[in-house]
C-alpha positions as CSV (number, residue, x, y, z in Angstrom):
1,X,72.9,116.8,18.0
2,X,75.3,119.1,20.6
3,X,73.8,121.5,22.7
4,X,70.6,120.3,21.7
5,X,71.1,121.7,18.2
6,X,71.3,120.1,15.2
7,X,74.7,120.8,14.1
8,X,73.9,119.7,10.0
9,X,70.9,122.7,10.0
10,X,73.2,125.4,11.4
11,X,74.8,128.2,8.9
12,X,78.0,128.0,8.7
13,X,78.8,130.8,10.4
14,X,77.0,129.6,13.3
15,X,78.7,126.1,13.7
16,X,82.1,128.0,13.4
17,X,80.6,130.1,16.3
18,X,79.3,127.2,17.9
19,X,83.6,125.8,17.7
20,X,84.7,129.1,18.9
21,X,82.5,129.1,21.7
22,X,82.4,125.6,23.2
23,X,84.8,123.4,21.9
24,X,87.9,125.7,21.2
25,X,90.8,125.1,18.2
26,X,93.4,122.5,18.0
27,X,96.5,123.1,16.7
28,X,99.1,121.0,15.3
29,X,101.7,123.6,16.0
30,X,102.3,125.7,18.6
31,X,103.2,129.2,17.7
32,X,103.5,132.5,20.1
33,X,102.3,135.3,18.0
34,X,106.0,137.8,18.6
35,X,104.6,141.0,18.4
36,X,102.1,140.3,21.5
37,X,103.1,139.5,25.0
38,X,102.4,136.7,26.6
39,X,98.9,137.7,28.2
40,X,97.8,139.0,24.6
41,X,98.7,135.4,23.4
42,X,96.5,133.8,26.2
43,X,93.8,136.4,25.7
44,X,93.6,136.6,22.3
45,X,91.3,133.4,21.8
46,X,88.7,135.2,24.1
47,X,89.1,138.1,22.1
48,X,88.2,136.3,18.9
49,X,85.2,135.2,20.8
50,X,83.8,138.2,21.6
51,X,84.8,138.7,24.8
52,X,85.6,142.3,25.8
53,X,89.3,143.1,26.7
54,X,89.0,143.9,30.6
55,X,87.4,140.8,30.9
56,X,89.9,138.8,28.3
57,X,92.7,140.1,30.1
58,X,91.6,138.9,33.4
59,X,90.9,135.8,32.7
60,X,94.1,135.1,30.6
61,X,96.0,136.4,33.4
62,X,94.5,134.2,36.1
63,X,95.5,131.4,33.4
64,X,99.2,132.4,33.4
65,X,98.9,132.5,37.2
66,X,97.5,128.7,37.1
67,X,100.0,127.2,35.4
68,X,103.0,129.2,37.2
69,X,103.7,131.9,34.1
70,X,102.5,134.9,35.6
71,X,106.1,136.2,35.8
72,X,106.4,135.8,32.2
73,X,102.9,137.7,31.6
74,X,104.6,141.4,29.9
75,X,107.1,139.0,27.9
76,X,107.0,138.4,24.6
77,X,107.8,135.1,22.9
């Protein structure tokens, strides 16, 4: 049970969803996608997750500001 849904009766398309939304991706590498800049990068999770762009944008760019990279935000990897 998570969220008070049981995660065994969920399609899945909803559990994957359900990964996207609340407990995000873990990778075992770390890779900068080059032909986006740095606030694509951030924002492109969001994007994934059906957030709209403005709002994507804004909030990746509040992360880059958080952890001191929002100089680096129009670079690219």
């Amino acid at each position: 049970d998570f969220l008070g849904q049981n995660l065994s009766a969920l399609s899945s398309n909803k559990q994957a969803a359900l990964r996207n939304k609340h407990l995000g991706f873990v990778y075992q590498f770390h890779h900068l996608l080059a032909d986006f800049t740095a606030l694509e990068n951030v924002a492109m999770p969001l994007l994934i997750g059906g957030i709209k762009v403005t709002e994507a944008k804004q909030a990746a760019k509040a992360l880059l500001e958080k952890v001191g990279l929002s100089h680096r935000m129009d670079h690219r990897p």
